[in-house]
N, C-alpha and C positions, 0 to 999 in steps of 0.2 A: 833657538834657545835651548840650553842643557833645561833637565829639568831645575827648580826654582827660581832663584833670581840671579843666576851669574850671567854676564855679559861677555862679549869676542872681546879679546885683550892682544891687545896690541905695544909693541914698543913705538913710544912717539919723541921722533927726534927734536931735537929744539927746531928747527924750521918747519917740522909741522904743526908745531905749539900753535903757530902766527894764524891759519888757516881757521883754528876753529875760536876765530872772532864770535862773537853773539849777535845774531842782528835782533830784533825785537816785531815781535806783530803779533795784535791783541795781547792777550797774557801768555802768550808763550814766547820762551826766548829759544827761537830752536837754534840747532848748530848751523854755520855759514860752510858751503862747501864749495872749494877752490875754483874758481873759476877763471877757465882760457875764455880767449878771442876766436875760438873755434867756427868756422864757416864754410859749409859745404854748398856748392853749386849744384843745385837738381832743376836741369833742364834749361839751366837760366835765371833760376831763380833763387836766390841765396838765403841758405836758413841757418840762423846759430845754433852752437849746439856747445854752452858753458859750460855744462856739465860734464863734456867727455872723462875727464877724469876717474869719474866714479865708474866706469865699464875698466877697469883696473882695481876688481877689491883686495888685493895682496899690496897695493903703492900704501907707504907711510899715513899719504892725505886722506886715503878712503880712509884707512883702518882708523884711524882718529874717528873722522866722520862718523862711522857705522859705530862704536864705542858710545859715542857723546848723543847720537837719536836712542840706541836703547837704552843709556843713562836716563832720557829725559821722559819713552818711552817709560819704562817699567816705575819711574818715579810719578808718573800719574797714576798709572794702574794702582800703585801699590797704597795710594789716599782712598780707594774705590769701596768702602766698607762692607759692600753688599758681596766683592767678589769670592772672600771667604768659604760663604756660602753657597752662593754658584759652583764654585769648585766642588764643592761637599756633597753638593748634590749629583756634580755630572759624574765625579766616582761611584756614585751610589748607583746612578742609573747606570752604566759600561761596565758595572760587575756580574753579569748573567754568563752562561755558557752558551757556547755560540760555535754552529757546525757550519763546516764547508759542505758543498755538494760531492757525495761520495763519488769515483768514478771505479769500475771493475779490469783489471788487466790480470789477466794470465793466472786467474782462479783466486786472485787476492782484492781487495778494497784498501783503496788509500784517501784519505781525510783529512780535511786540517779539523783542530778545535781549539778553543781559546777558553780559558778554565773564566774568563772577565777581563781581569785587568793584568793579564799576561801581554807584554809588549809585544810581541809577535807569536801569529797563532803555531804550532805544532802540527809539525806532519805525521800522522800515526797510518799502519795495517794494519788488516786485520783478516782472519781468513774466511768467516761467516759473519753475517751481521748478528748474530746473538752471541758469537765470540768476545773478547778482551782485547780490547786497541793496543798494541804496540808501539811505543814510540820510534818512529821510522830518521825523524830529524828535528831536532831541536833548535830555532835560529835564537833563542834567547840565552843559547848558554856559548853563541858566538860573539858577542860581546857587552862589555858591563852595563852598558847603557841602552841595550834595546836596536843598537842603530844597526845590525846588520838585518839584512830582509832576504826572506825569500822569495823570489821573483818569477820563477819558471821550473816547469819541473817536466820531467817523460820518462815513463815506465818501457821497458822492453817489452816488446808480447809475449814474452815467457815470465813476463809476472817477476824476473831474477833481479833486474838492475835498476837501480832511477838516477836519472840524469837529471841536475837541479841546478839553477842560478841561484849567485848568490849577491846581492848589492847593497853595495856601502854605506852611509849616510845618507841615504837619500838618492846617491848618482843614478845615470840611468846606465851607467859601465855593471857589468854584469861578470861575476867570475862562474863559469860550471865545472863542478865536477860530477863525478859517477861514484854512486855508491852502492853497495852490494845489501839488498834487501835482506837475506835472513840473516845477517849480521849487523843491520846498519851501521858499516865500518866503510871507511872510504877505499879507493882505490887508487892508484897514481895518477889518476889523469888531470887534469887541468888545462882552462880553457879561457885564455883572455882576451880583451878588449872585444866580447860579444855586447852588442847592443842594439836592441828593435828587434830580437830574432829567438825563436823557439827553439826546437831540438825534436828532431823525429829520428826514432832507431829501424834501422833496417830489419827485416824481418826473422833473420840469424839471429840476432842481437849482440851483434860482433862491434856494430858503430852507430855514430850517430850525425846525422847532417845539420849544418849547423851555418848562419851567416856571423861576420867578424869585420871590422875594420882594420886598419893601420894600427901601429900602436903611436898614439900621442908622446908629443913631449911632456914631464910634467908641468909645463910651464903654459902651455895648447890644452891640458886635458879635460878641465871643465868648460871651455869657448870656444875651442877650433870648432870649425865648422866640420861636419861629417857628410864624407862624399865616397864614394868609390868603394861599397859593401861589396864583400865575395861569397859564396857559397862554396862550404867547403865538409868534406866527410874525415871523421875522426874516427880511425880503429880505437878500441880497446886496447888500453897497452901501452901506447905507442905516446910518443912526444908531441907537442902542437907544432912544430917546426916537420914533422911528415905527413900533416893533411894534405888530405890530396884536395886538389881546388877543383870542385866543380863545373861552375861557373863565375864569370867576370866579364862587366861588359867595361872595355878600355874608352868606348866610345859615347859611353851615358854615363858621366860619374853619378847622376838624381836617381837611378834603379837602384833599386832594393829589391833582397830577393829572400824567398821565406819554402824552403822544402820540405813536403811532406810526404812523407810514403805510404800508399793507397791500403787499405786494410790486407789488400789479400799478398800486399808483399812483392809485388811485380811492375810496379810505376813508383816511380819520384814526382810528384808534381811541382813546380816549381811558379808559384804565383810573384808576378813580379811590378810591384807598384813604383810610382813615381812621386814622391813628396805624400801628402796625405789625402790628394784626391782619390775617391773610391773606385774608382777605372781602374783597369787593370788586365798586364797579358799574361797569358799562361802558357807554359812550355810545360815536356816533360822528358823522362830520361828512364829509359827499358833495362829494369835494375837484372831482369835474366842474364842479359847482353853485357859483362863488365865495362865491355867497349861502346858501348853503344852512345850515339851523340846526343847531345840537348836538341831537343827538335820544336821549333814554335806549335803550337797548338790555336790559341788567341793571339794575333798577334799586332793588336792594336789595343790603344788604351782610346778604345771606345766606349764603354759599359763598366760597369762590377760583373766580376766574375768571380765564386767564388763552387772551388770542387766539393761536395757535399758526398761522392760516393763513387762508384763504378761496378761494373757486373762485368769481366771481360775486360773489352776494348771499351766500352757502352759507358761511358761517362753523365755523367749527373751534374749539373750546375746549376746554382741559383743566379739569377744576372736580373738587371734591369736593363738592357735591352730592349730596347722599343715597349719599354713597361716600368715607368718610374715608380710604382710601386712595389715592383718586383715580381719574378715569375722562375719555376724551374723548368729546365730545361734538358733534352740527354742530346749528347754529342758521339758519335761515331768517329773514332783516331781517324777511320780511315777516309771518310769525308765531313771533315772537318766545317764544311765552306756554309754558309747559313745560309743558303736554300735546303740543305740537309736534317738542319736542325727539327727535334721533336720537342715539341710543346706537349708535358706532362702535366705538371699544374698551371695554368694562367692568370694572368692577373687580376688581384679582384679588388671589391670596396678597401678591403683593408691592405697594410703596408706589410707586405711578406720581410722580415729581419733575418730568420735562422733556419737553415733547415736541416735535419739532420735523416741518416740511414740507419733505422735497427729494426733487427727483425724484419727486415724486408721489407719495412713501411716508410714513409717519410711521415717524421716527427715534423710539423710546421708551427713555429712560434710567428705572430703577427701582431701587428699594434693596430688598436681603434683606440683612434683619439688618445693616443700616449698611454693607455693600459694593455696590459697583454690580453691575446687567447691563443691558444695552441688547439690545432686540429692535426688530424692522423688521415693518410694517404696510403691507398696501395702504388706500387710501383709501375703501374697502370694510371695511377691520376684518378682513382676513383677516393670519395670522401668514404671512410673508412664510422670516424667518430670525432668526438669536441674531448679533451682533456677538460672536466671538471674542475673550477679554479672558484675559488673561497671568495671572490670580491674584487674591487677594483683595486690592481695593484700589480706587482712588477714578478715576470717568471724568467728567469734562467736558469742554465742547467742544459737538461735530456741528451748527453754525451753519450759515450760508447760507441761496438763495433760493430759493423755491421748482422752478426749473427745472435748479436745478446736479448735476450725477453725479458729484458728488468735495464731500467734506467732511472735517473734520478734528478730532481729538481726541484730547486728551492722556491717560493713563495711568498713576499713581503709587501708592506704597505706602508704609508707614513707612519702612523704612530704602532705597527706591529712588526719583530724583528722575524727576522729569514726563518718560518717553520722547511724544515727538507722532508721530501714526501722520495718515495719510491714507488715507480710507477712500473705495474704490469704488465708488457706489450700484449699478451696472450687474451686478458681478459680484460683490457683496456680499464683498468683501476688503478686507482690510487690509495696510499698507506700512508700515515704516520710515520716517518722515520725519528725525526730530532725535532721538538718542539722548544723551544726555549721560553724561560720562566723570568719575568721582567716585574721590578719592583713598579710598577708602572699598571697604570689601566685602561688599554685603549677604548673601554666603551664610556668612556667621559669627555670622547674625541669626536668630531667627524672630520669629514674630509667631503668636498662639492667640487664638480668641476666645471667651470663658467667656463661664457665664450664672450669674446668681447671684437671690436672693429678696432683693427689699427688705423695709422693716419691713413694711408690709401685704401681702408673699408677691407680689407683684408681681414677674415674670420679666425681669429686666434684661439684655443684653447688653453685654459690656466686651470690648475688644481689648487684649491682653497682649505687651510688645515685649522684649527682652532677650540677650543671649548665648545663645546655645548651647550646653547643657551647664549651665545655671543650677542649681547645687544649693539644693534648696527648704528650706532650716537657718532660715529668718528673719530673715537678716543684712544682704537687699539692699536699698543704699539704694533707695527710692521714689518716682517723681513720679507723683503719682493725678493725671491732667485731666481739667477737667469742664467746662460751660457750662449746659444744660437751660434754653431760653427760646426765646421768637419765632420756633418752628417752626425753628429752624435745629439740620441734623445735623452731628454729628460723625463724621467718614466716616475710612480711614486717609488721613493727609498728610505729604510729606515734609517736613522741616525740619533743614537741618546743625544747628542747635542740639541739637536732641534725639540727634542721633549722638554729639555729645560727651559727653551725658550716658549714652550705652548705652556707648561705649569706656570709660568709667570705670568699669561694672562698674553702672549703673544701668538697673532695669526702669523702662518706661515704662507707666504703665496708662490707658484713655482709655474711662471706659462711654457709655454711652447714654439718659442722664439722662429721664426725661419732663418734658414743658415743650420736648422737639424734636423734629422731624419726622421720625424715623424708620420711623416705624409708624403714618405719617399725623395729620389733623388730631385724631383722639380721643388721639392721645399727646399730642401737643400741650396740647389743651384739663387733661388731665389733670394738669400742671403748672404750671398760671396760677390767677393772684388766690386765687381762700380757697381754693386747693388748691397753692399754692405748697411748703407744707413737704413734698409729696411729694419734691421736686426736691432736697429737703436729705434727705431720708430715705436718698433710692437713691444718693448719695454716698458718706454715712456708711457706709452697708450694705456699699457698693463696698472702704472703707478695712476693714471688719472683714473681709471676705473675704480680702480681700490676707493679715492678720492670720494668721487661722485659717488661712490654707492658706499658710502659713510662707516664703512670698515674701519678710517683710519682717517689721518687728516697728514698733511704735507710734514709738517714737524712730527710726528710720532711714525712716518715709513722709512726705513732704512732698506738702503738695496746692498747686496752682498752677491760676489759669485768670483769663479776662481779659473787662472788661465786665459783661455779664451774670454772667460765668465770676469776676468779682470777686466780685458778689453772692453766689455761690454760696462762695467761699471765707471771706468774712467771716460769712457767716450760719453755714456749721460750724464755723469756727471760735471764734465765742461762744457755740454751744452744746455743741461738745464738745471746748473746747482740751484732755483730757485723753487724745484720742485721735492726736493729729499731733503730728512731733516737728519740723517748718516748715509754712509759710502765705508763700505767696508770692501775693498778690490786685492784680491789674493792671485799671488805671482801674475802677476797680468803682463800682457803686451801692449806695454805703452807706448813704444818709438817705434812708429809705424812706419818709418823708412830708413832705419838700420837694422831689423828685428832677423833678415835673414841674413846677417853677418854674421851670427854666431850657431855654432851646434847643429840643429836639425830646424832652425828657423828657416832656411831656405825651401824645406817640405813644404812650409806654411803658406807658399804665393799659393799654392792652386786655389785657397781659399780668401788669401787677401790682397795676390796681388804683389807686384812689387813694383818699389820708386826707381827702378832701374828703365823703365818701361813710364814715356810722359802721360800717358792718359790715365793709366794706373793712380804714378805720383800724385796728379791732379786729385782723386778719390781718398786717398790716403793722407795726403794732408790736411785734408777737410772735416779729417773726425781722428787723426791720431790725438791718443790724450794728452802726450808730453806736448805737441805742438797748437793744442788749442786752449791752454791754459792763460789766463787774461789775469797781469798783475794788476792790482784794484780789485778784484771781484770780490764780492761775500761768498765765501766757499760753506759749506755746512760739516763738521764735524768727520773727519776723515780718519781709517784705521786701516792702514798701510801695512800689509802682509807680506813678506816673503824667507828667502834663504840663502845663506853664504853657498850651498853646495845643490842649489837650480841648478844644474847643468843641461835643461829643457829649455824654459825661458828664464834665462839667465838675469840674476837680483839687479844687474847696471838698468835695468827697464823700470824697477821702483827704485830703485836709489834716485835715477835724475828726474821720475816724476814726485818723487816726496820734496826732493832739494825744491825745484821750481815752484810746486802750486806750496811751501810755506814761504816760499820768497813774495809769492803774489798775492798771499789770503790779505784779504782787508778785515774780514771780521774776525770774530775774537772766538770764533769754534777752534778748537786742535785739528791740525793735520800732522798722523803722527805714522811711525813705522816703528813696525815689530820685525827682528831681524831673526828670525833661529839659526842657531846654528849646530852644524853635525844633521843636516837636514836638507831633503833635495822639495822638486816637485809636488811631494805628497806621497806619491805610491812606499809603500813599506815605514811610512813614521811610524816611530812607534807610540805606543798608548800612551805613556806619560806624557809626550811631546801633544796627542790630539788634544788631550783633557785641556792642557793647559792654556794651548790656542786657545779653545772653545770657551774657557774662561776669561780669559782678558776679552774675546769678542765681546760676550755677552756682558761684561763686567764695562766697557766703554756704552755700550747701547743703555744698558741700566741708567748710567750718569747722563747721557748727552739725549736721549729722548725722555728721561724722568718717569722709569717705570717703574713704579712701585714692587717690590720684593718683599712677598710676607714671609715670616718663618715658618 
């Protein structure tokens, strides 16, 4: 959605007049959308699929369709009395100033900041931290509405050039140019169809290596599927038609490849995954040598492998490797073979995430129990010290180069937003750098983190957020978050959205799904392909605990989560619409056996699997959302999120699961879809577009769980 209330306008010819018949169920009369005879054989077994039309949203029929649900959309929202105020208040609260994590290259500091309610944050330098920020890039004066984003950026080691992506509406197509820091004035270069791929500059800083695709038709640009990445280096200067190509494998078009060159300027490392499983091989390429070949290093996607540093030839990696919780590791170019390998740090109770090389120490970030601690290492493996941290809550950050004494890292928790500290290497301290000032009080808050049994008695962790003082009667409204996929945690995060919803007098609950990397790669593993419904299990389990220990009752829990976090909300939501009293599923992956026909969905088997493959299919039809929707059912109150310009999980995944489950609802809750548009995935929306989400969410949950809203 633009900002306010305009809708995707379309021309609708007389024959798509016919299409948007009314069907009726309960009090809503939603639109009726075109339906084939469509029928695909998977394995022998034939499943319809009436809705194909809507995986076409440029055809007349969609664009009617998509028109006439946010017609019927925004015309509910907009009876909603309460959401005025909602609104009033989440601008109130997402007007603070608000810091990136500094990082230092080539004797300068570059930063984002966000003055509040600036749609996209500002890149500024600066040359001392008691210095005056410069504005280095400005993405809000690239266009009227906020939608251009900055996506990626890399400094030269001479501190001279940044090399930045820039993306469109939401897409995840990415344009880079190079622009010249003490003028921030551009330069000719220009760099298309990059996507999934950073920018590392060679140590001259003459160029920049860089991965890219084909170029699309406009007609393929937001769906074709993406195969066959190259790795390629771009002089200064020069045209994108004379990069030199790296590397290309002719014989994997699933490899992606991501190049970065080693601090000291004399290795290209070339980490090369396969879809979004965390395995991974590593090659590299002897930047002294112009001639010199790509030579395998890792050359199995056995493990994670991930380059943290080198001294030499004497390479540093963190891997899980015979250590699912993770372990570093140093490797020798010249005996590569792992009986060689040195074990530096080993694996311990907790889940090693990050590590990083400064000052000759390793920085180690690690998760207990889905909270961070960061411990310091000599280069030796010996425990050095603990990074003192404020509380239970989420750290990232401790960048830089290998020879820097000062590094930095931000610190947040649910109801407190990102203070950035600068940390010492020398004297192992910590400072104040940026603390933000929030109209907001988090000591009116806590936050608890329970552990509960899922169905197979498996020990789950959940974070609990709420007032102070919460009487446990049953009565408070609920948001369960969830996600459980592609190793990614859910750690505590701030968000003014969710403030508005704890002022209201609502608990926030947020578990620990398996299918993430919490508790390492065997959590992980334990929530992908034919072990997928574990991931719906410990949800469910999550919403009956809430239950039982009188938090909440079944009509006042709403589940919400986004992506993956969709899947997960439609999958319990057809299997147990008898236990949620909302279902709020944002860009989710509903067609769980078309999902890697489009874009970078074919990345997605390592984690679900595909219906290509019969045992697979079996698993996947058993908990896809679009295909375990039951017409007849009493569905509960449903608010259908997504975007014309997903070109992730592309909107044809909620279009034909809103079309189906309101063709099915028997009851008289809305099943409704919000469509934005000039808006992809999420990454780079701008403010206007969050607020306004965040508003109709909360503004349906108001109405459909009956929570009260004081002024």
């Amino acid at each position: 959605m633009v900002s306010g209330m305009g809708f995707i306008r379309f021309t609708i010819s007389a024959a798509a007049v016919t299409f948007l018949l009314i069907g009726r169920a309960g009090e809503f009369d939603y639109p009726k959308a075109v339906k084939s005879d469509q029928v695909d054989d998977y394995h022998g077994i034939k499943i319809a699929d009436p809705y194909r039309g809507l995986e076409n949203p440029d055809s007349p029929e969609s664009g009617a369709w998509i028109e006439a649900e946010n017609k019927l959309t925004f015309g509910y929202l907009e009876k909603i009395t309460e959401r005025p105020r909602i609104k009033q208040r989440l601008n109130e609260l997402w007007d603070y100033e608000r810091y990136g994590v500094p990082v230092k290259v080539g004797g300068h500091y570059f930063l984002t900041r966000n003055d509040g309610l600036q749609n996209q944050s500002v890149l500024y330098t600066l040359d001392d931290l008691a210095g005056e920020p410069r504005v280095l890039l400005d993405p809000n004066k690239l266009s009227v509405d906020g939608t251009v984003a900055l996506k990626g950026s890399a400094v030269s080691d001479d501190g001279n050039n940044l090399a930045y992506g820039l993306s469109r509406a939401g897409s995840d197509w990415e344009e880079w140019r190079v622009r010249k820091v003490s003028t921030a004035q551009d330069q000719g270069d220009l760099l298309k169809w990059v996507k999934f791929s950073g920018a590392s500059w060679t140590h001259d800083g003459k160029g920049i290596f860089y991965g890219r695709f084909e170029e699309p038709t406009e007609a393929t640009r937001l769906q074709a599927v993406n195969y066959f990445q190259k790795l390629y280096y771009h002089r200064l200067g020069t045209e994108q038609s004379a990069d030199e190509l790296i590397y290309e494998r002719k014989d994997h078009k699933d490899w992606q490849f991501n190049g970065d060159v080693t601090d000291d300027g004399r290795y290209l490392v070339i980490s090369i995954s396969q879809g979004t499983d965390p395995k991974r091989r590593v090659y590299y390429k002897d930047l002294e040598k112009p001639s010199s070949p790509v030579i395998p290093l890792l050359d199995e996607f056995d493990a994670a492998y991930h380059a943290v540093g080198n001294i030499g030839p004497r390479f540093f990696f963190f891997t899980d490797s015979n250590a699912p919780r993770g372990r570093l590791i140093a490797i020798e170019l010249e005996h590569p073979e792992k009986p060689a390998w040195k074990e530096i740090i080993p694996e311990g109770a907790d889940t090693l995430k990050s590590v990083s090389l400064l000052n000759d120490q390793f920085v180690c970030s690690y998760m207990k129990d889905a909270r961070s601690v960061v411990r310091i290492y000599s280069t030796a493996g010996k425990h050095l010290s603990d990074v003192d941290l404020p509380g239970l809550g989420t750290v990232t950050g401790f960048g830089g180069r290998q020879t820097d004494t000062e590094t930095f890292y931000s610190f947040t928790t649910f109801t407190a937003p990102a203070t950035i500290y600068r940390y010492d290497l020398v004297k192992h301290e910590s400072f104040v750098f940026k603390a933000p000032r929030l109209k907001f009080s988090p000591a009116d808050y806590e936050t608890a983190q329970v552990f509960y049994q899922s169905k197979d008695g498996t020990r789950i962790p959940m974070f609990i957020t709420h007032k102070k003082g919460l009487l446990l009667d049953g009565t408070a409204p609920t948001l369960l978050y969830g996600y459980g996929g592609f190793n990614i945690s859910l750690t505590p995060t701030f968000s003014p959205s969710t403030l508005v919803w704890l002022e209201m007098g609502g608990v926030y609950a947020q578990p620990n799904l398996r299918g993430g990397g919490e508790y390492g790669e065997a959590w992980h593993q334990a929530g992908t392909k034919l072990r997928k419904q574990n991931v719906f299990d410990d949800f469910i389990s999550a919403a009956e605990w809430l239950i039982s220990h009188k938090y909440t009752s079944k009509e006042r829990l709403a589940i919400a989560g986004g992506s993956n976090g969709g899947l997960l909300v439609g999958a319990c939501l057809t299997q147990r619409p008898d236990l949620f009293g909302a279902a709020l599923p944002a860009v989710g992956v509903m067609d769980m056996l078309r999902f890697h026909k489009f874009t970078i969905g074919w990345a997605w088997t390592s984690d679900y699997g595909s219906a290509d493959d019969a045992e697979q299919f079996k698993a996947l039809v058993k908990y896809s959302p679009l295909h375990n929707i039951k017409p007849g059912t009493t569905y509960p109150p449903t608010f259908i999120t997504t975007a014309d310009h997903d070109d992730r999980v592309v909107p044809a995944h909620s279009f034909k699961f809103a079309a189906t489950m309101q063709a099915a609802q028997a009851g008289t809750a809305p099943v409704l879809i919000r469509i934005e548009t000039k808006a992809g995935h999420g990454a780079g929306k701008p403010t206007t577009k969050l607020i306004d989400e965040a508003a109709d969410k909360w503004a349906f949950l108001v109405k459909e769980l009956r929570v009260n809203v004081r002024p």
